[in-house]
PDB file with SEQRES, HELIX, SHEET and CRYST1 records, atoms N, CA, C and O in Angstrom:
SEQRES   1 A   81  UNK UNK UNK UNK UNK UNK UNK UNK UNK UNK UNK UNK UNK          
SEQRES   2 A   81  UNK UNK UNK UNK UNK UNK UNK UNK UNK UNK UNK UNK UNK          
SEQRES   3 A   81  UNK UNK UNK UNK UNK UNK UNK UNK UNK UNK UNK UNK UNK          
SEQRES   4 A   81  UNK UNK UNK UNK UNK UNK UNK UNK UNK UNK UNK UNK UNK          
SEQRES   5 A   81  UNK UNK UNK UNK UNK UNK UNK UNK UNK UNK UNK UNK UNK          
SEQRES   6 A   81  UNK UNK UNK UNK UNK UNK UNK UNK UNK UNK UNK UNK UNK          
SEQRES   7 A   81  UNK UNK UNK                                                  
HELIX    1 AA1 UNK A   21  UNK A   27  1                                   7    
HELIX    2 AA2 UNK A   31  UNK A   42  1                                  12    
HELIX    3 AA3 UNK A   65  UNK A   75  1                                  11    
SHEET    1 AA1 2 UNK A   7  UNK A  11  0                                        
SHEET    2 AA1 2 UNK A  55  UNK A  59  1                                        
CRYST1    1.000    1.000    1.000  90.00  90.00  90.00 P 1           1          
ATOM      1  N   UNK A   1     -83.516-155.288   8.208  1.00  0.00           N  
ATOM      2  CA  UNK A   1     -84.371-154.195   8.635  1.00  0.00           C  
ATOM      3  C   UNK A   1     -85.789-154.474   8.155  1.00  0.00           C  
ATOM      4  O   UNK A   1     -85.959-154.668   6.952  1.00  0.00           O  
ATOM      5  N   UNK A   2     -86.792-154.508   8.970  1.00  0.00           N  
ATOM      6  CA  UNK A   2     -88.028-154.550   8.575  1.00  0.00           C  
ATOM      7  C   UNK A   2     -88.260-153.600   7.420  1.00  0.00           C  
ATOM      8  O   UNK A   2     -87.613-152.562   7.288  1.00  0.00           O  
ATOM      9  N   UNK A   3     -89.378-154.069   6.442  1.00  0.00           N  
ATOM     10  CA  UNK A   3     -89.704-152.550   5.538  1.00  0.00           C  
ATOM     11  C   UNK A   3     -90.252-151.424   6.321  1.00  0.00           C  
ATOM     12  O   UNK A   3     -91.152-151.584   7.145  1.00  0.00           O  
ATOM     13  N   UNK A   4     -89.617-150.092   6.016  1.00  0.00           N  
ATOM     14  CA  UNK A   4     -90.044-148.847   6.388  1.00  0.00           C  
ATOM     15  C   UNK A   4     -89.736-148.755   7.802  1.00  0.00           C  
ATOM     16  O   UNK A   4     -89.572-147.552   8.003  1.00  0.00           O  
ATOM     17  N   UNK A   5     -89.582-149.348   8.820  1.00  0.00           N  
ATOM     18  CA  UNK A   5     -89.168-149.001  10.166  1.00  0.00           C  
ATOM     19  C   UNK A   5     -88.579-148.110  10.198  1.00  0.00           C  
ATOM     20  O   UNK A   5     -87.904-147.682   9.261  1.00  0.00           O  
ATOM     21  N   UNK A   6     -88.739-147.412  11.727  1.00  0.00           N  
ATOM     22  CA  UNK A   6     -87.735-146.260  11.456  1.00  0.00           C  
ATOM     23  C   UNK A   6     -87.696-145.462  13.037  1.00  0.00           C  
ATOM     24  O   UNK A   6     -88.404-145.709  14.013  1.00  0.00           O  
ATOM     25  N   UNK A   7     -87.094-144.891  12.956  1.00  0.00           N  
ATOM     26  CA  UNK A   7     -87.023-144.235  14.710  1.00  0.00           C  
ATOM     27  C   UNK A   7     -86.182-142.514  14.345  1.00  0.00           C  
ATOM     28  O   UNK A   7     -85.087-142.121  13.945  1.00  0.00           O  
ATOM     29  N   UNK A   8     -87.453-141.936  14.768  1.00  0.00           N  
ATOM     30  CA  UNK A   8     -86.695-140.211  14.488  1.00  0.00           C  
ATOM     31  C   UNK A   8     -86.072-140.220  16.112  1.00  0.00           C  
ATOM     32  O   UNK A   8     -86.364-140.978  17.038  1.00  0.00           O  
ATOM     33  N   UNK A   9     -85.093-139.062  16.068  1.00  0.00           N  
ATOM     34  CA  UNK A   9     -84.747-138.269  18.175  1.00  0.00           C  
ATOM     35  C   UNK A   9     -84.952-136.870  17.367  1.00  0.00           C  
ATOM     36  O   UNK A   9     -84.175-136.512  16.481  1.00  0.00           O  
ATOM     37  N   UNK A  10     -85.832-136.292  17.685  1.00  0.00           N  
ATOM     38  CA  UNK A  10     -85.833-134.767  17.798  1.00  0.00           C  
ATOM     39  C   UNK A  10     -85.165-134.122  18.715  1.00  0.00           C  
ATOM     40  O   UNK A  10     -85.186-134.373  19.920  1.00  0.00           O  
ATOM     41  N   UNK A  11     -84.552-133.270  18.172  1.00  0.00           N  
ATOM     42  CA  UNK A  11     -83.393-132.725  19.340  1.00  0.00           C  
ATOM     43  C   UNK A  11     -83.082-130.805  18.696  1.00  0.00           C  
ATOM     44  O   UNK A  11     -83.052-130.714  17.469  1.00  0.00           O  
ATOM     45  N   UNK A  12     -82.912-129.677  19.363  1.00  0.00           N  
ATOM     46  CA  UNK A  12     -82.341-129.060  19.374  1.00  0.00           C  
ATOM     47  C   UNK A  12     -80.852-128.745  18.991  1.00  0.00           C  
ATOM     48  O   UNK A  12     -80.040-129.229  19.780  1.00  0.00           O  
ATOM     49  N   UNK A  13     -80.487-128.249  18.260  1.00  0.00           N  
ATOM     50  CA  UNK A  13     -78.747-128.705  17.882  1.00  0.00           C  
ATOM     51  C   UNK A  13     -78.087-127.913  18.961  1.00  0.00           C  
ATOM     52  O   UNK A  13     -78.347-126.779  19.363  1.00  0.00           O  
ATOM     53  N   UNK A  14     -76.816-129.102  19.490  1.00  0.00           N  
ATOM     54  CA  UNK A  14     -75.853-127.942  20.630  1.00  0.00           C  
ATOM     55  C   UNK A  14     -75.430-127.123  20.208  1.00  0.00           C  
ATOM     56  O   UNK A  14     -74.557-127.328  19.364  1.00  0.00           O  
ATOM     57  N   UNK A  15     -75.844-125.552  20.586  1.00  0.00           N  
ATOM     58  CA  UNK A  15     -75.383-124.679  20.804  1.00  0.00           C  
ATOM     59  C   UNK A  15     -74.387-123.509  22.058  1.00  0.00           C  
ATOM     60  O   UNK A  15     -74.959-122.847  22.924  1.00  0.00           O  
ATOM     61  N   UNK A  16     -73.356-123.512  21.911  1.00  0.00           N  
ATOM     62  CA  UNK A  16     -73.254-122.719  22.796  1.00  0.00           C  
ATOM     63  C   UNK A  16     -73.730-121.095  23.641  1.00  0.00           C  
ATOM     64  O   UNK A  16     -73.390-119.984  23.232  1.00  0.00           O  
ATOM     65  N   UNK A  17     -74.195-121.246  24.319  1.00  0.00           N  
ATOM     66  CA  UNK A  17     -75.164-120.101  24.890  1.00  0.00           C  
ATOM     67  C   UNK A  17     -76.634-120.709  25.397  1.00  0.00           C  
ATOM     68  O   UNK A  17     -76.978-121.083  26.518  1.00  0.00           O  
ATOM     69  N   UNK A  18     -77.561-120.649  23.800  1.00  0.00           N  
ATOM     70  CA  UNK A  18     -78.999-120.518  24.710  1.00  0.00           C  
ATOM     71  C   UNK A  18     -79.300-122.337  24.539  1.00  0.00           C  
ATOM     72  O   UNK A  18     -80.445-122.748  24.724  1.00  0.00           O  
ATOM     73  N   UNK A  19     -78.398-123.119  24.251  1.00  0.00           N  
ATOM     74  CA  UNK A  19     -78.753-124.522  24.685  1.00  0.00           C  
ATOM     75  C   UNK A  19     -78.499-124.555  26.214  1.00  0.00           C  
ATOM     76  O   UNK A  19     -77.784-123.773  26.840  1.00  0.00           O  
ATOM     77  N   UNK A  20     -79.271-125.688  26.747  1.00  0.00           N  
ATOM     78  CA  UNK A  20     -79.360-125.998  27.826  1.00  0.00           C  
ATOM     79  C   UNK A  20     -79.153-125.154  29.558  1.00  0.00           C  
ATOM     80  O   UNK A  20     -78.372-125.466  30.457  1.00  0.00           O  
ATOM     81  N   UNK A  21     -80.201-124.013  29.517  1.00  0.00           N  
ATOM     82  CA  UNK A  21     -80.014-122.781  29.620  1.00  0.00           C  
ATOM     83  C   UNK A  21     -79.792-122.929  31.499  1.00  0.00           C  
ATOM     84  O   UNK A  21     -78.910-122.311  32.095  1.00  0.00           O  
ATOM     85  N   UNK A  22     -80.787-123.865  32.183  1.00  0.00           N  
ATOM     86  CA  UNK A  22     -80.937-124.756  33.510  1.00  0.00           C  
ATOM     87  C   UNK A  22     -79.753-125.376  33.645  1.00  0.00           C  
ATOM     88  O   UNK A  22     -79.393-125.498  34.816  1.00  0.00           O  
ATOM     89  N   UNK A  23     -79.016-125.815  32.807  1.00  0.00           N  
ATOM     90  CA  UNK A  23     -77.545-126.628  33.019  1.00  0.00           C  
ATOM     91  C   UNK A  23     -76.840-125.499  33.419  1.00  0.00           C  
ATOM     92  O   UNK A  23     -76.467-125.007  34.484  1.00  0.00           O  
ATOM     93  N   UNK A  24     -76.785-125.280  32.412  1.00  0.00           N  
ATOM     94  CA  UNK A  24     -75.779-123.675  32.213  1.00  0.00           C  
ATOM     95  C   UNK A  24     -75.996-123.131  33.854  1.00  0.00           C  
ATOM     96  O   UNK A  24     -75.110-123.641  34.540  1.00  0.00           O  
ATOM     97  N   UNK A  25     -76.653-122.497  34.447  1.00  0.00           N  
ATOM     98  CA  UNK A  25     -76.779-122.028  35.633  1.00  0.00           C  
ATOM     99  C   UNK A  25     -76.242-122.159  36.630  1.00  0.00           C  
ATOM    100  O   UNK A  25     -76.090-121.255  37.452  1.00  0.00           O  
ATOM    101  N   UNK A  26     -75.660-123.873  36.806  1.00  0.00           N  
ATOM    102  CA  UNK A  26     -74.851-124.444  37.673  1.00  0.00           C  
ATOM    103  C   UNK A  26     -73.725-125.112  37.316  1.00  0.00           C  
ATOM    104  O   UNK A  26     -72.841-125.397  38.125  1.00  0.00           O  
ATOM    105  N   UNK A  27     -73.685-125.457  35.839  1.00  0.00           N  
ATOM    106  CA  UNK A  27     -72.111-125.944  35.597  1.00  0.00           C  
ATOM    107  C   UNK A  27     -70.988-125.056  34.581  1.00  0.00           C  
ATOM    108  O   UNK A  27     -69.780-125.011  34.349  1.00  0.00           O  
ATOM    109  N   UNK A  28     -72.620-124.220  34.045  1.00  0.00           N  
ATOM    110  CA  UNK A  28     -71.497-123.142  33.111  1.00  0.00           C  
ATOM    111  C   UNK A  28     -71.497-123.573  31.665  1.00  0.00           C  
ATOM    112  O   UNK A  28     -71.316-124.716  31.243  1.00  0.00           O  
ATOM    113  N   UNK A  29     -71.764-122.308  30.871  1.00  0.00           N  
ATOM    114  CA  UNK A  29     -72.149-122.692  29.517  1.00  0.00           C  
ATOM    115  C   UNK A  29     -71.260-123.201  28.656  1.00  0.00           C  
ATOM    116  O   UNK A  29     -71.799-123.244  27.550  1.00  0.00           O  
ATOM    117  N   UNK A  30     -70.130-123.620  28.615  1.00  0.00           N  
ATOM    118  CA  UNK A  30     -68.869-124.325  28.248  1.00  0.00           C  
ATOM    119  C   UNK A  30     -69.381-125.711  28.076  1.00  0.00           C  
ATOM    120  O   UNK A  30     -69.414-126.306  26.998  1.00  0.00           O  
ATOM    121  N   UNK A  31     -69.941-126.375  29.703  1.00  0.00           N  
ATOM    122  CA  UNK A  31     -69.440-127.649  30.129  1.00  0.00           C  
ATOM    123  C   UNK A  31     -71.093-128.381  29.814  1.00  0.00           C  
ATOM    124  O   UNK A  31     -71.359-129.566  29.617  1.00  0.00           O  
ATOM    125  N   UNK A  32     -72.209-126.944  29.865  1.00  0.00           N  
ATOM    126  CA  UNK A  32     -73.870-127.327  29.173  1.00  0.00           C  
ATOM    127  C   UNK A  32     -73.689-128.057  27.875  1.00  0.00           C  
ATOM    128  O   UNK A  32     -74.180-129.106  27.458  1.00  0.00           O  
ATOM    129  N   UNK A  33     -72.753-127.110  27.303  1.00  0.00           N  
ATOM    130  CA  UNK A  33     -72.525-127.090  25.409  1.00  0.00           C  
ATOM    131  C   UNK A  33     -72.165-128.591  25.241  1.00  0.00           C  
ATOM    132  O   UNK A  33     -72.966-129.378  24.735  1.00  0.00           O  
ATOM    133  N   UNK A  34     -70.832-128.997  25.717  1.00  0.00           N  
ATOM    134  CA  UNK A  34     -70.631-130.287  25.788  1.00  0.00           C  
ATOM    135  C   UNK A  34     -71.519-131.172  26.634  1.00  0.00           C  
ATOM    136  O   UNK A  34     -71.934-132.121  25.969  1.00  0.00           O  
ATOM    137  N   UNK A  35     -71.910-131.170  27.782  1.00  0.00           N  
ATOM    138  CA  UNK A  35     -73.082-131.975  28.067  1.00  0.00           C  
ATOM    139  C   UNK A  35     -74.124-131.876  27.231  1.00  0.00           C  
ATOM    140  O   UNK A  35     -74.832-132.861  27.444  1.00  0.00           O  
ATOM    141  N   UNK A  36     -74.631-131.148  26.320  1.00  0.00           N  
ATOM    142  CA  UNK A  36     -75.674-131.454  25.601  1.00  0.00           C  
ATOM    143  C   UNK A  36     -74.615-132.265  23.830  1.00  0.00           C  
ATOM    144  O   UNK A  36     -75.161-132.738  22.833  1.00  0.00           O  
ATOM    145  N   UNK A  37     -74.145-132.221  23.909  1.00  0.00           N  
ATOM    146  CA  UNK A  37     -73.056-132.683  22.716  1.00  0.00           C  
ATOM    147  C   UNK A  37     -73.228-134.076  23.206  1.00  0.00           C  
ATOM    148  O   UNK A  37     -73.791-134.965  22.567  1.00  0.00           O  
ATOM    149  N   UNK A  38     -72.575-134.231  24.670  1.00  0.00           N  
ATOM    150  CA  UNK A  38     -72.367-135.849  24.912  1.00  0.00           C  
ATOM    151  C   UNK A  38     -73.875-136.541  25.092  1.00  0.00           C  
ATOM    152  O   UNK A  38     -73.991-137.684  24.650  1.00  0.00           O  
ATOM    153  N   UNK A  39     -75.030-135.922  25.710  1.00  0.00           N  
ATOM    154  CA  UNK A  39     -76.286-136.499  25.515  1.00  0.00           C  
ATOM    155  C   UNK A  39     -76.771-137.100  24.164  1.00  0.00           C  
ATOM    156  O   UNK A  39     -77.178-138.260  24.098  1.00  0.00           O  
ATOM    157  N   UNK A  40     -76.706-136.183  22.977  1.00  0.00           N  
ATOM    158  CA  UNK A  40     -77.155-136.131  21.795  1.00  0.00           C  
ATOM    159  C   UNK A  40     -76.054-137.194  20.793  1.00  0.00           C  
ATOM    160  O   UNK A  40     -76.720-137.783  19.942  1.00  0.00           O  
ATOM    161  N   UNK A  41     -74.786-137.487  20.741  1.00  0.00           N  
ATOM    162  CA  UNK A  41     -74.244-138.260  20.664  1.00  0.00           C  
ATOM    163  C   UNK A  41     -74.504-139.649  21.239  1.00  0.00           C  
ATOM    164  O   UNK A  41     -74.613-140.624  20.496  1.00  0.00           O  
ATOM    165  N   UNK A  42     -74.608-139.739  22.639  1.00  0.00           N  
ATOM    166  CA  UNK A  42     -75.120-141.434  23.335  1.00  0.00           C  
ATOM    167  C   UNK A  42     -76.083-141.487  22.475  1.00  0.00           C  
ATOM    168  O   UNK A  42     -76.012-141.818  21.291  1.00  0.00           O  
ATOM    169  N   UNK A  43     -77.190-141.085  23.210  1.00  0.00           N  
ATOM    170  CA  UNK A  43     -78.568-141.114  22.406  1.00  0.00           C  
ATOM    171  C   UNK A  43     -78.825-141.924  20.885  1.00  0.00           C  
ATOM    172  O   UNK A  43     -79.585-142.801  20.476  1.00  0.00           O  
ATOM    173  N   UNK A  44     -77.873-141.197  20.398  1.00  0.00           N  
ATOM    174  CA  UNK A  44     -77.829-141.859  19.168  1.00  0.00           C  
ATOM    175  C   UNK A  44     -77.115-142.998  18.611  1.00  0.00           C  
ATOM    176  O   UNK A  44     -77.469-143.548  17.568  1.00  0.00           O  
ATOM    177  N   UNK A  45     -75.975-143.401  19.397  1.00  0.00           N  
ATOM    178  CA  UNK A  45     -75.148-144.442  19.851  1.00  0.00           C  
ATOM    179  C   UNK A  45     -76.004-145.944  19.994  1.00  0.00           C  
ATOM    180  O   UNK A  45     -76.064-147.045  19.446  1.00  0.00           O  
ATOM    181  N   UNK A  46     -76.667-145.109  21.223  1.00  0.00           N  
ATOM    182  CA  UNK A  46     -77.598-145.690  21.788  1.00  0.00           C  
ATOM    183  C   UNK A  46     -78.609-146.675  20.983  1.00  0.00           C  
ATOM    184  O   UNK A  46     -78.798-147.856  21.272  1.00  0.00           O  
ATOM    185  N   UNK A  47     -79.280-145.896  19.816  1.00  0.00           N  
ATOM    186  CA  UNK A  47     -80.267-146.115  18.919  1.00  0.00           C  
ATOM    187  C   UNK A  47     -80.077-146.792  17.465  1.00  0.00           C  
ATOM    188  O   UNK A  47     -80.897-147.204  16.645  1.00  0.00           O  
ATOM    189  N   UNK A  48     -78.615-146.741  17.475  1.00  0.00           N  
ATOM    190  CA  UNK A  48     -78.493-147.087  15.740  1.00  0.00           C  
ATOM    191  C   UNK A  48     -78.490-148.471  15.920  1.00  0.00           C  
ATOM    192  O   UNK A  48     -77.931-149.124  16.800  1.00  0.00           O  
ATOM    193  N   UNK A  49     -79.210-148.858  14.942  1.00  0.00           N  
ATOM    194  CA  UNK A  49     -79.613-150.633  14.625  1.00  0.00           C  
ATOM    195  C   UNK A  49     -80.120-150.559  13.282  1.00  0.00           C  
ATOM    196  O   UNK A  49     -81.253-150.561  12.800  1.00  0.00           O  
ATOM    197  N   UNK A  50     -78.932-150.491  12.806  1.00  0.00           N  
ATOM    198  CA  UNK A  50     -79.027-150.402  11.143  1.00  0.00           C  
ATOM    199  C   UNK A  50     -79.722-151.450  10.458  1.00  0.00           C  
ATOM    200  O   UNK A  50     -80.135-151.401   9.299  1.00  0.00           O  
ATOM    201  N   UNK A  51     -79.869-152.880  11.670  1.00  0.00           N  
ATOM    202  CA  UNK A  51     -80.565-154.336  11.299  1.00  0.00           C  
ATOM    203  C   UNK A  51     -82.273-154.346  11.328  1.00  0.00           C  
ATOM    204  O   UNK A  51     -83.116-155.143  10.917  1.00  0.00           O  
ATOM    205  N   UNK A  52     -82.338-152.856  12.130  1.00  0.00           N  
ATOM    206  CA  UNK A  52     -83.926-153.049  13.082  1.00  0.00           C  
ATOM    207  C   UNK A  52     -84.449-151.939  12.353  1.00  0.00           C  
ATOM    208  O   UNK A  52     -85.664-152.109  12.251  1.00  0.00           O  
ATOM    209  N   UNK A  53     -84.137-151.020  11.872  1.00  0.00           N  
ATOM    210  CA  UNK A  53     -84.532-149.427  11.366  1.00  0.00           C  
ATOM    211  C   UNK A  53     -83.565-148.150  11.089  1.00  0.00           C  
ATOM    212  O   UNK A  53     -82.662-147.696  11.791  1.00  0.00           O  
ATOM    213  N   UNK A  54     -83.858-147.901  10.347  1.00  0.00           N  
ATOM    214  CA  UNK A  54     -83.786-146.418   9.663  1.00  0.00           C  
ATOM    215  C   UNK A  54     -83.446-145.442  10.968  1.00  0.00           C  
ATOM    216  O   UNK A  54     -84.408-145.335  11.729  1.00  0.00           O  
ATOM    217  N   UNK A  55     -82.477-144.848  11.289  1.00  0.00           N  
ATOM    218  CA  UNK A  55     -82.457-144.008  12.117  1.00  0.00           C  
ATOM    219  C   UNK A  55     -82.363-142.547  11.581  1.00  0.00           C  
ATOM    220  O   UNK A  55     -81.636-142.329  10.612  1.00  0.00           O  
ATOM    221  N   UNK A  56     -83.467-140.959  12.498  1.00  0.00           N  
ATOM    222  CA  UNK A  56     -83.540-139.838  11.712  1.00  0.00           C  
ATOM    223  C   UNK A  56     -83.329-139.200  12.820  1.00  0.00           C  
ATOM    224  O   UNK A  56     -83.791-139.467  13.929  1.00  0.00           O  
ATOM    225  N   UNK A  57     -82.081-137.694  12.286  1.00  0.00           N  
ATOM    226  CA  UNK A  57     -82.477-136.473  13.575  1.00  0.00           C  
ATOM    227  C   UNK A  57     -83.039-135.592  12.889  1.00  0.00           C  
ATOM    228  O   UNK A  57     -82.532-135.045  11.910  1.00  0.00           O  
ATOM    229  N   UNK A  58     -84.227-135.357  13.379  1.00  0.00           N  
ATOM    230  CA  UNK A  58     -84.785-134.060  13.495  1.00  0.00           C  
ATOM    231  C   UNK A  58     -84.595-132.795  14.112  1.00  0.00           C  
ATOM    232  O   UNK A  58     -85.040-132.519  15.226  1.00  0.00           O  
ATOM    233  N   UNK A  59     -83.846-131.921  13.296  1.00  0.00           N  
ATOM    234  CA  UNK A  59     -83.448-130.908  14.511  1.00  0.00           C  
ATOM    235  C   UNK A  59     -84.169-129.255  13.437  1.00  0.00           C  
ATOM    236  O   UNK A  59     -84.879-129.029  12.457  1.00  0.00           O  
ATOM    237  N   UNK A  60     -83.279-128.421  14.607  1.00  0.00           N  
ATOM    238  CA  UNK A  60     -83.804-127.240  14.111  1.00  0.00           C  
ATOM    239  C   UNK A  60     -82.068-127.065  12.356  1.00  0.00           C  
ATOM    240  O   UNK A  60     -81.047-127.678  12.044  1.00  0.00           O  
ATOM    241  N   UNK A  61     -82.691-126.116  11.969  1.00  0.00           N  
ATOM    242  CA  UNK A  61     -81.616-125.949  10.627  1.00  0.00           C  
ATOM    243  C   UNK A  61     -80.036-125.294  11.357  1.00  0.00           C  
ATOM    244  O   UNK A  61     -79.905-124.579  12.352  1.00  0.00           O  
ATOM    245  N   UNK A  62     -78.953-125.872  10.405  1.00  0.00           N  
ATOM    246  CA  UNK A  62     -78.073-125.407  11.266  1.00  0.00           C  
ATOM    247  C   UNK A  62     -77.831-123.980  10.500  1.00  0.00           C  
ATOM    248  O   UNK A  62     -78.256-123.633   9.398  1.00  0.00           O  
ATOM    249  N   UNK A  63     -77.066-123.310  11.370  1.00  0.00           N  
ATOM    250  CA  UNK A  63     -76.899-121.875  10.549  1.00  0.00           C  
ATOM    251  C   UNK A  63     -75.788-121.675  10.872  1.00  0.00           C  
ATOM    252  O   UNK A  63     -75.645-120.636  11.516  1.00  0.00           O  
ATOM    253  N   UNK A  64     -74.476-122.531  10.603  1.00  0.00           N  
ATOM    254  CA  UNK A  64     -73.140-121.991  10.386  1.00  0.00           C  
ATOM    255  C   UNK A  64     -72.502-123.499   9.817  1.00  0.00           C  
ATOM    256  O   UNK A  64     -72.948-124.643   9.906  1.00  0.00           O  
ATOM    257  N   UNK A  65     -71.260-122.951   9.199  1.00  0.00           N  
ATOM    258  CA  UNK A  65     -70.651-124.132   9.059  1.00  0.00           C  
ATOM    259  C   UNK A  65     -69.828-125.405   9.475  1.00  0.00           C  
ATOM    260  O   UNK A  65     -69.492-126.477   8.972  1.00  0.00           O  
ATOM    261  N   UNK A  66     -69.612-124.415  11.197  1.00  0.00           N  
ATOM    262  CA  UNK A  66     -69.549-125.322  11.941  1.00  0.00           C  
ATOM    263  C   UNK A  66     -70.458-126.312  12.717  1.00  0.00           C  
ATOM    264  O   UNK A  66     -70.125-127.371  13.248  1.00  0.00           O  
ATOM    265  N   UNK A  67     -71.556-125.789  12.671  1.00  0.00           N  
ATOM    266  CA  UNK A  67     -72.838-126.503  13.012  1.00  0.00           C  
ATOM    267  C   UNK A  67     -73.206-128.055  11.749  1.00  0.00           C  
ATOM    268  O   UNK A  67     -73.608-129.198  11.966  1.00  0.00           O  
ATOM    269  N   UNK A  68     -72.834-127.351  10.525  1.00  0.00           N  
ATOM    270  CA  UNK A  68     -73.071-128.178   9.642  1.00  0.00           C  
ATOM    271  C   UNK A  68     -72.067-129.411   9.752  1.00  0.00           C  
ATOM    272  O   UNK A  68     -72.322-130.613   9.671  1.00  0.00           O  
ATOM    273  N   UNK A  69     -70.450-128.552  10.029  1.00  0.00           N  
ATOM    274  CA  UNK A  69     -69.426-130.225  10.359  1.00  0.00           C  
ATOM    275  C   UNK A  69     -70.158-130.895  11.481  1.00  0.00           C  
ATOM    276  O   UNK A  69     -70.839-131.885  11.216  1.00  0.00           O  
ATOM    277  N   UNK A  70     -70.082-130.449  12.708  1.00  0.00           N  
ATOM    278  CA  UNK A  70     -70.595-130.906  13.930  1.00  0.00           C  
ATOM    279  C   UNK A  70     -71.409-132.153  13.576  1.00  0.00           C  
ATOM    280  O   UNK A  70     -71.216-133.268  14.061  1.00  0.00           O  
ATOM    281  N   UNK A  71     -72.670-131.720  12.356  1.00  0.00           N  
ATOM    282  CA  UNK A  71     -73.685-132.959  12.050  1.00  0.00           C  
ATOM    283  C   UNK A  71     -73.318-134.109  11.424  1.00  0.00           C  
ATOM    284  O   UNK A  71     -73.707-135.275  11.480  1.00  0.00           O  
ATOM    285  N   UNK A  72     -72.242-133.354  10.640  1.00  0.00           N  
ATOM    286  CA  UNK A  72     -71.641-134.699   9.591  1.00  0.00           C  
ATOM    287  C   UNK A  72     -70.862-135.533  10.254  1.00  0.00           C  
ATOM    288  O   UNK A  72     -70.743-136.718   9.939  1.00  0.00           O  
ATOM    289  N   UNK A  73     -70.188-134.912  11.354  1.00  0.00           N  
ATOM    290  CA  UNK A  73     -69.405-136.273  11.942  1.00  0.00           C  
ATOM    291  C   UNK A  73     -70.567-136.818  13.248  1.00  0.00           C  
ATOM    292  O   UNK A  73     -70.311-137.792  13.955  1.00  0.00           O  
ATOM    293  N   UNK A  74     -71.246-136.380  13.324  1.00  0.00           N  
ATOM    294  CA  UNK A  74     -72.104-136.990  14.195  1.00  0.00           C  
ATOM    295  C   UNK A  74     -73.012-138.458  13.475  1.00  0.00           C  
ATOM    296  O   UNK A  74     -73.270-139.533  14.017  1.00  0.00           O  
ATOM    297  N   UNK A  75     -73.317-137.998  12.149  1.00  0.00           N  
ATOM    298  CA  UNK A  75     -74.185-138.726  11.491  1.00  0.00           C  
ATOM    299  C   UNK A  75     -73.046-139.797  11.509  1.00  0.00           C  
ATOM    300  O   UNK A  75     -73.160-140.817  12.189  1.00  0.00           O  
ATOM    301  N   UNK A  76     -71.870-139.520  10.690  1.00  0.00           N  
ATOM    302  CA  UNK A  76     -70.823-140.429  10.127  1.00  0.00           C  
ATOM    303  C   UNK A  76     -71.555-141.719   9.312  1.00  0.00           C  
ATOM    304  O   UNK A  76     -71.363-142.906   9.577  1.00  0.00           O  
ATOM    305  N   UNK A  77     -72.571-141.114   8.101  1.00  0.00           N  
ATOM    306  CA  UNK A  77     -73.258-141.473   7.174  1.00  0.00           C  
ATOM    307  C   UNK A  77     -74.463-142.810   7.691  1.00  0.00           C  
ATOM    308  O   UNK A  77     -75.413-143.376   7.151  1.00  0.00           O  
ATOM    309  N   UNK A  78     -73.925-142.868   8.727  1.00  0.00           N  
ATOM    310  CA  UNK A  78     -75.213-143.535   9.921  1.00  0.00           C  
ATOM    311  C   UNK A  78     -76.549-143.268  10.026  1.00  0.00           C  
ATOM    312  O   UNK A  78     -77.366-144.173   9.859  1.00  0.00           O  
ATOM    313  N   UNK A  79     -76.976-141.836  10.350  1.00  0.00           N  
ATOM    314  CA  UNK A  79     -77.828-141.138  10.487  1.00  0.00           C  
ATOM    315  C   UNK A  79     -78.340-140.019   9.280  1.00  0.00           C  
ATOM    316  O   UNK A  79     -77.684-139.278   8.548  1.00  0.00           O  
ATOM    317  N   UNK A  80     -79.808-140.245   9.416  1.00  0.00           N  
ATOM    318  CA  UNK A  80     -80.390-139.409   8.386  1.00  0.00           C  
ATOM    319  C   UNK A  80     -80.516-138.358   8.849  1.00  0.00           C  
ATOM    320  O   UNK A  80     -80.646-138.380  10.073  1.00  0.00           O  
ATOM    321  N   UNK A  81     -80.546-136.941   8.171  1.00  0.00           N  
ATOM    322  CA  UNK A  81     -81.096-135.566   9.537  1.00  0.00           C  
ATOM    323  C   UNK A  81     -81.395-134.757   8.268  1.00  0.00           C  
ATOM    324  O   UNK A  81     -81.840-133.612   8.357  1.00  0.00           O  
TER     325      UNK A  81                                                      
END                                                                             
């Protein structure tokens, strides 16, 4: 890893309801919740190069404790947030 490199994804945390509110409209706030789950997951899939940089999510704070598991297995000590 180069020194200090690094790559933030700012993201909104999936929520069910007022995430992805335009999805929701036509596929239904169930299938938004998980489409924004499976976006935010690739994404980060996508990005980890533990060889190239530091990877960070920036999101809003979670406010339950399921929000808080949700992050930890997302990170799966991979990701900084």
């Amino acid at each position: 890893m180069r020194q200090g490199a690094a790559v933030a994804v700012i993201s909104k945390l999936p929520l069910l309801g007022p995430g992805k509110t335009r999805l929701a409209r036509t596929l239904g706030d169930e299938a938004a919740f998980a489409l924004h789950r499976a976006f935010l997951a690739d994404e980060l899939e996508q990005l980890y190069a533990p060889d190239h940089w530091q990877l960070y999510l920036v999101h809003d704070a979670p406010t339950s404790t399921e929000q808080r598991e949700y992050l930890s297995r997302l990170s799966a000590d991979r990701i900084r947030s």
